[in-house]
C-alpha positions as CSV (number, residue, x, y, z in Angstrom):
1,X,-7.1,11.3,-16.4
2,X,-9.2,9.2,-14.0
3,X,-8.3,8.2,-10.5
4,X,-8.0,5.1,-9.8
5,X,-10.1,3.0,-7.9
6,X,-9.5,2.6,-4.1
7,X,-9.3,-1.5,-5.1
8,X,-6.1,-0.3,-7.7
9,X,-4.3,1.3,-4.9
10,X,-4.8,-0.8,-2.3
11,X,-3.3,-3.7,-4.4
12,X,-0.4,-1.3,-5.6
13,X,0.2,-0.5,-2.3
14,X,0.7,-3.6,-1.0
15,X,2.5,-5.1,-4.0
16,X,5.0,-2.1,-3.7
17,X,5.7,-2.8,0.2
18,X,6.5,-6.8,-0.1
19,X,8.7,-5.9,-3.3
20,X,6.9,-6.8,-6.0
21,X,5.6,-4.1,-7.7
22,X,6.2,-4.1,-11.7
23,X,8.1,-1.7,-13.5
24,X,4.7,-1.6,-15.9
25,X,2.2,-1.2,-13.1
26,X,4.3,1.2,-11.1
27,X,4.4,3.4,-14.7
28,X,0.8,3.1,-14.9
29,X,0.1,4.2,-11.5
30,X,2.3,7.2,-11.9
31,X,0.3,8.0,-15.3
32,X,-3.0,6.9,-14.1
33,X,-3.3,9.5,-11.0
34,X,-2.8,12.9,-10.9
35,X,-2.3,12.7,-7.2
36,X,0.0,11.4,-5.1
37,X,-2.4,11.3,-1.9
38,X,-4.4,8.6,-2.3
39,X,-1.3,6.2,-2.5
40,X,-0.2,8.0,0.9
41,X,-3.2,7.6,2.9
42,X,-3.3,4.0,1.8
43,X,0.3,3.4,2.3
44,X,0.1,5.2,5.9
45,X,-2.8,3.2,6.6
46,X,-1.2,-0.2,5.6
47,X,1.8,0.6,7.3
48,X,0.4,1.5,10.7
49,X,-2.1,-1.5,10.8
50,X,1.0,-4.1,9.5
51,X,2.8,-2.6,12.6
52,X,0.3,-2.9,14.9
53,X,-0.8,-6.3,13.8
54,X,3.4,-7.3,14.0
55,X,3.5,-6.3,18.2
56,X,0.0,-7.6,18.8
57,X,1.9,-11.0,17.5
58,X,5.0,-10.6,19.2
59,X,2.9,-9.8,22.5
60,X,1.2,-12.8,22.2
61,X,4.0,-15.1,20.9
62,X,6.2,-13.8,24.2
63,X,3.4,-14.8,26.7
């Protein structure tokens, strides 16, 4: 098995958080890696800057 590219995550990661992921891709994910940690780092990654990037907005929107 090869891992996938840090490219193939990223987009799989961010298709999976806005709820678009398909059923296909998310098999092929699951079949491409043997690892589960690249899709975590990404995904904690994503999820910290989309945070971030959410109150630096509301900060700015409030002033």
């Amino acid at each position: 098995m090869s891992q996938p590219s840090w490219t193939q995550v990223l987009k799989s990661v961010v298709a999976s958080a806005f709820g678009v992921q398909s059923a296909k891709n998310r098999q092929q994910d699951f079949e491409s890696s043997p690892s589960v940690l690249p899709y975590l780092i990404v995904g904690v990654v994503f999820v910290a800057i989309f945070v971030v990037s959410l109150a630096v907005l509301v900060n700015w929107l409030v002033k």
